[in-house]
N, C-alpha and C positions, 0 to 999 in steps of 0.2 A: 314814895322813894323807888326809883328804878333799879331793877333784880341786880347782885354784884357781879360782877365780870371777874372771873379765874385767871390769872395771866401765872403761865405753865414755865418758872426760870428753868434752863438746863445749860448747857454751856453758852450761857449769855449774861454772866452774874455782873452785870454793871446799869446804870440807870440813862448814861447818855446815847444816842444810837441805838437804840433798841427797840424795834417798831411794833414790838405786841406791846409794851409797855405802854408806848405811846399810842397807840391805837387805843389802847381799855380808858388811858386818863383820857382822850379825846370824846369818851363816852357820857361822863360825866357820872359815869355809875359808881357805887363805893368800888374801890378793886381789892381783890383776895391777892397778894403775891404769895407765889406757892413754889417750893422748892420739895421734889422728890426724892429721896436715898432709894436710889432703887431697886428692889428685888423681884430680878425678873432672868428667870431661867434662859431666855430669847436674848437676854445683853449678849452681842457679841464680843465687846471688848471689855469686861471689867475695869473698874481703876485701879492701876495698882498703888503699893504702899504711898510711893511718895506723891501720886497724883491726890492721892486720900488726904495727906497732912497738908496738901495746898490748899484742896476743897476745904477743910476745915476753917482756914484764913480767909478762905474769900467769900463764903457763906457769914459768919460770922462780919466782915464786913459790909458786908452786902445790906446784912438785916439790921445796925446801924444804920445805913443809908436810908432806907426803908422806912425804920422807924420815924426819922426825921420830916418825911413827908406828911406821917400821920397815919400809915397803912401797912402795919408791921408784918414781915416775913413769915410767913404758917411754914414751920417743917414738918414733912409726913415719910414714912420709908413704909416699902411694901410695894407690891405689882404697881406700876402707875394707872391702871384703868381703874383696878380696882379703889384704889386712894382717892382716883377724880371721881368716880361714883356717890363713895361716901363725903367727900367734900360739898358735890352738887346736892344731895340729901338735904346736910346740915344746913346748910346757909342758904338754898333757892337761889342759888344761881344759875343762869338759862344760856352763859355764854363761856368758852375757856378759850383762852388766845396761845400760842405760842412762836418758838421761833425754831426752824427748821435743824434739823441734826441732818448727815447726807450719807451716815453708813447705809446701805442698801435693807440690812436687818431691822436700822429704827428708823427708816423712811415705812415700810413693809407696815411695822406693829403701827406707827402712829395713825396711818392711814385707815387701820379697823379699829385705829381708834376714833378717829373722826367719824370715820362712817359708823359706828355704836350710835354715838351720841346722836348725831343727827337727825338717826331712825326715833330718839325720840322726843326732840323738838329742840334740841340744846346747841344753839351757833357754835360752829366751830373758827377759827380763823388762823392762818399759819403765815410765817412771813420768814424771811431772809433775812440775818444779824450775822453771820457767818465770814461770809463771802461777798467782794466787789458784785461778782455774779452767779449765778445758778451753775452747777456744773452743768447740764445739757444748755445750756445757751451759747458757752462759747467753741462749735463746729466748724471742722473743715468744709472747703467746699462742695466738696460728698456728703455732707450732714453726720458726717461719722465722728467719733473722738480725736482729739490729737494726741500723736504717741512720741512726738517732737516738739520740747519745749520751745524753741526759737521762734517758729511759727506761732505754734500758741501762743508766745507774747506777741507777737505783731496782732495775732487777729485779737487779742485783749486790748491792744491801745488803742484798736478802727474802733471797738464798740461806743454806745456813746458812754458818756461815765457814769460812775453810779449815783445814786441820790445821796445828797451831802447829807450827811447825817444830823441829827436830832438834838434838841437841848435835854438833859436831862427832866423829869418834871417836878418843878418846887413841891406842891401839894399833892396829895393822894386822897380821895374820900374813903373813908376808911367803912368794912359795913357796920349794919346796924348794932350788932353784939360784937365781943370778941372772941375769935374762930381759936380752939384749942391746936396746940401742936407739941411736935418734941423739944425737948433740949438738944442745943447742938452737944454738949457733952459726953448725952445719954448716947450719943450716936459710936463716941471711942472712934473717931478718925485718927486722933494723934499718936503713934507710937509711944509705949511707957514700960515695957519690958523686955528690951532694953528701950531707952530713949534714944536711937538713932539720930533723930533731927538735930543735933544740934545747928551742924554747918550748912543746912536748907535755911533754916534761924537766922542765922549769919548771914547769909548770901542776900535771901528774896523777902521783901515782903508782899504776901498776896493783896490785891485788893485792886477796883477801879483805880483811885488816888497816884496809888505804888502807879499804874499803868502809862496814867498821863503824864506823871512825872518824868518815867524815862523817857518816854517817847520825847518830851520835851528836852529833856538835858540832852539828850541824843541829834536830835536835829538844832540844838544851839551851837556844835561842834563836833565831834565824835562822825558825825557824818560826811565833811569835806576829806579826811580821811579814809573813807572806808573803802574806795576801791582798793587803797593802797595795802590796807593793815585787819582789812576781815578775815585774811587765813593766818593773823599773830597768834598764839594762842597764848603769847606772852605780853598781850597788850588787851587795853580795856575798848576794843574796836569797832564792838556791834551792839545791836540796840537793845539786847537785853528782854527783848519784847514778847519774844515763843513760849512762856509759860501765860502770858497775860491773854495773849490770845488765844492758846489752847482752851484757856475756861470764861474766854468771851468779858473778861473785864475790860480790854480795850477792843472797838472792832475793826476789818481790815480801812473800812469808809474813812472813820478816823484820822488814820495813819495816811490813807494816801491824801487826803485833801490837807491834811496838816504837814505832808511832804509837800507836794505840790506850790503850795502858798508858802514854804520855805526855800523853795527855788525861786521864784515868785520877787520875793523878796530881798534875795541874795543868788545874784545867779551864779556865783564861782563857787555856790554848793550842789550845783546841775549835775555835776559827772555823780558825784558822789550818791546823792537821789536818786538817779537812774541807776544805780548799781545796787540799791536799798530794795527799792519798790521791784525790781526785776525777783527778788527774794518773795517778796510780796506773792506774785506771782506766780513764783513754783510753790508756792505753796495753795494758791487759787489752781495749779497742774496739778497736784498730786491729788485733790478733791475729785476734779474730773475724772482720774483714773481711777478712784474708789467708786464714781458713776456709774463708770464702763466696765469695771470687773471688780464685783464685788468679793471676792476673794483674796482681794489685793495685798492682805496680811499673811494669809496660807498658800496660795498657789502661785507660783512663776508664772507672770508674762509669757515668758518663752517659752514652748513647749518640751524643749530639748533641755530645760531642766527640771523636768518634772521628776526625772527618775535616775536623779544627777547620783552619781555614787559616794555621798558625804561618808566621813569616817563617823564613826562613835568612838566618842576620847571623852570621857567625862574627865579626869584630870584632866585634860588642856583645856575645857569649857571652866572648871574653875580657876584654874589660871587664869585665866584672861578675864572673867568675874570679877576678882579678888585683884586684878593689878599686880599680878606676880609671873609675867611672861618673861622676864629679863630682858626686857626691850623698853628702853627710858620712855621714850616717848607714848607707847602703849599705857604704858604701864599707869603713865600722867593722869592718860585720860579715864581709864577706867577708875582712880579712885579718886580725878575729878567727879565724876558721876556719882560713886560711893557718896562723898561727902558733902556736894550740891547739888544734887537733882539735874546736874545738867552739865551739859561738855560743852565745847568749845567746837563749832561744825566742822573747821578742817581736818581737826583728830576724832569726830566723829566717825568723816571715813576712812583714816587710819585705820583706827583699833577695827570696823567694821572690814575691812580690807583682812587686816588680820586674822580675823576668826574665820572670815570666808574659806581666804586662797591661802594662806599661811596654812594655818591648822585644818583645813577642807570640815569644818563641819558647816553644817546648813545656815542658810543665814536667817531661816524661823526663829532658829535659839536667840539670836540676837534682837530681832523684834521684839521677843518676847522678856528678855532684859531688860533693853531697856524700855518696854513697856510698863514695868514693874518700877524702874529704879527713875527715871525723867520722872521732873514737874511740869515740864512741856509735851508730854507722851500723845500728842495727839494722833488718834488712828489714821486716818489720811497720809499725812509727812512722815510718821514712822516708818509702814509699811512702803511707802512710794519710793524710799528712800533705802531703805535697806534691798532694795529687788535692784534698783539704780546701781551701787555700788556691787553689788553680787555677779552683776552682767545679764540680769533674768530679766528685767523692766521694759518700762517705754524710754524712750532715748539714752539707755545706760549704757554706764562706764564698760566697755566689752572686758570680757571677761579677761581678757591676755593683760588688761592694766593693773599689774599688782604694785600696790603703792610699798616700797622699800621702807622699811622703818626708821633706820640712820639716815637715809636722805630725808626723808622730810623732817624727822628731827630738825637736823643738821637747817636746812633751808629754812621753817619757818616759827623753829624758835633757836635762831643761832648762838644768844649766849647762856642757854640751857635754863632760864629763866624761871619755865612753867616748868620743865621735868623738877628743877630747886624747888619750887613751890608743895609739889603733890608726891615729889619723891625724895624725903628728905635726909633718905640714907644716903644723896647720892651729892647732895648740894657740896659736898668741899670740892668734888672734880672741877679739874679746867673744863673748859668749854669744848676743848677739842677732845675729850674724852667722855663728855657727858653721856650722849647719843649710843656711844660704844665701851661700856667701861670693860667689859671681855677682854678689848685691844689694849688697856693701857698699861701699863707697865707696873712692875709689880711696886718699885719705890712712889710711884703717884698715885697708885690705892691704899698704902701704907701711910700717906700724907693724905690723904683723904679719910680717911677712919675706914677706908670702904673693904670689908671682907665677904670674896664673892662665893655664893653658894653659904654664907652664913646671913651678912646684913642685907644683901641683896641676893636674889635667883642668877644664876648662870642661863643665857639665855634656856628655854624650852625646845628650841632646835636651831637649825638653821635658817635662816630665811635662803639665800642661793639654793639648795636643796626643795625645800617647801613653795617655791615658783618652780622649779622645773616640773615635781612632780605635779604640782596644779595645773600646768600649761599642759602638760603632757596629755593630763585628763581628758582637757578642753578641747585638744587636738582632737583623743578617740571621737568624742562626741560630736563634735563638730563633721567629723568624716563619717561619721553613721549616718 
């Protein structure tokens, strides 16, 4: 019998697309699938809670799938070298496969990790499951990084396409004994004092399955509208897909070939597709930029904020935590996030706007939120995205754009729909008071139940005020 092959799961928890997988069954060898909890001092980004109670669902799925092949899922937690170490021990296995992570921190470890093994005879192999493509492959014509999405997607559509992804594989040769591991239980991912998750419960099921599913219902409609209705936050508009990809149950290959072949098939879903897969996209940009500076979670882009004069207001940082800025629209989305792991992108950079240039604290703290609080918290698009709206990034929002909170309100959830939804001391208001309940009169708060500075916050400040003195800042700095 040929020695077992180690195939390394990490954010690649699905069985279809996934080319260590497919490479180890291509061997014929029995395969070990191995999933790590890892404790390792060098993680640069931990998971936070609710990324924990996802991984709980999709491991747990995962090793179902697994099972089914014949070649059930080994959990181990502890340094990853060390754990592959003892794994190669126990079971004489000569080879471990995996699929590439691209923070600069676990590109760095895995690399001595490979090169360990090697020195002492044990194949290593690493593949792409992530990404369309490599971050350093897609270069300006300087061979430098793009720091401008536009371009970057044009020079992403010249390349040629990616390799269409893989059938899952029916069978697995399982080895010769069966390889000891933990319980997922023993591991305590799920929150239980208190039980938070309910509305994560409610919202998401983790799992490959859950993945293609949306993806499918998503491209059977929901997509012909999506230039139109991706910044609703009061409508069901987008494909639901940024947790599934963050922990690789579905991959990006997937998505565009199963887009692609649904333009394909229906071209008056064209506009809409290209507006999807351009999504796609920046999120293949913000990988590149976690390439090119690996800092891209702690340090600005731009130099001229490094040493930006943020306030310290720990009460305004829990306000705007907690969904208590007295600003409807804010307010929506932060305890949209509270209650499902996850916001809706146009009030993502709301509330992100807000904490910025509103309240001027850093927009670290906000990474780091919602690094904690998302089920789609992926390092790459967090980071790339909160430096974007800050004004500090590559092709970001300049700092002078402070997104008004009643207007966007107002603009793009007009009949106050979502604020009804997530703020429900607020749902008796008209619509034309939703946005601004401060302005409304005191007999239409009265008919409302709404009592302000009791049921609801008075706003936190003013926003007119809170843009001048952020501009003001921006000014000094900008003239130094």
């Amino acid at each position: 019998m040929l020695p077992p092959v180690i195939v390394w799961f990490r954010n690649d928890l699905r069985l279809a697309d996934n080319p260590a997988l497919a490479a180890a069954a291509a061997t014929g060898a029995p395969v070990i699938p191995l999933y790590i909890l890892e404790e390792d001092p060098e993680d640069p980004r931990p998971l936070g809670g609710a990324s924990l109670w996802w991984l709980h669902g999709s491991l747990e799925r995962l090793g179902t799938a697994l099972a089914r092949t014949g070649s059930p899922l080994v959990l181990r937690r502890g340094p990853p070298a060390a754990v592959l170490d003892a794994l190669l021990a126990e079971t004489g296995a000569r080879s471990v496969l995996w699929n590439r992570r691209y923070a600069p921190a676990w590109i760095a470890r895995d690399r001595r990790i490979k090169e360990t093994l090697k020195t002492r005879g044990i194949a290593v192999h690493s593949h792409n499951a992530a990404l369309l493509h490599e971050p350093w492959t897609v270069r300006t014509k300087t061979g430098g990084p793009f720091r401008v999405f536009t371009p970057f997607w044009r020079a992403l559509q010249q390349m040629p396409p990616p390799p269409p992804p893989t059938r899952a594989p029916h069978a697995l040769p399982p080895p010769a004994a069966p390889v000891a591991g933990d319980r997922l239980a023993d591991w305590h991912l799920l929150p239980t004092c208190p039980d938070w998750a309910g509305g994560l419960r409610k919202a998401w099921t983790p799992g490959e399955v859950s993945a293609l599913a949306r993806l499918a219902a998503f491209l059977d409609g929901p997509v012909a509208r999506y230039p139109e209705e991706r910044d609703r936050p009061d409508r069901d508009g987008t494909s639901g897909l940024s947790p599934h990809l963050a922990f690789g149950e579905i991959g990006p290959r997937q998505v565009w070939y199963a887009a692609r072949h649904a333009a394909d098939a229906r071209p008056e879903l064209a506009a809409g597709i290209d507006a999807f897969l351009r999504e796609i996209a920046w999120r293949e940009f913000n990988h590149t930029l976690l390439d090119a500076f690996p800092d891209l979670a702690t340090r600005p882009m731009d130099p001229r904020f490094a040493d930006f004069p943020w306030r310290d207001d720990p009460a305004g940082l829990k306000a705007w935590q907690l969904g208590r800025t007295g600003y409807p629209i804010v307010d929506a989305g932060m305890r949209q996030l509270w209650q499902t792991g996850w916001m809706h992108n146009r009030v993502r950079m709301i509330v992100a706007s807000f904490l910025v240039k509103d309240l001027l604290l850093p927009w670290q703290a906000g990474e780091a939120w919602f690094r904690d609080t998302l089920v789609d918290a992926d390092h790459a698009n967090n980071a790339g995205n909160w430096q974007w709206v800050a004004g500090c990034g590559a092709d970001a929002a300049p700092f002078f754009r402070v997104f008004n909170p009643v207007l966007q309100g107002e603009k793009f959830d007009p009949d106050g729909a979502y604020v009804r939804r997530f703020v429900p001391e607020l749902a008796g208001l008209p619509a034309r008071w939703i946005h601004k309940p401060w302005e409304a009169p005191a007999d239409i708060l009265r008919q409302a139940g709404v009592r302000l500075g009791s049921d609801y916050p008075r706003p936190i400040l003013d926003h007119g005020a809170a843009r001048d003195r952020a501009l003001a800042l921006y000014a000094e700095r900008k003239a130094g």
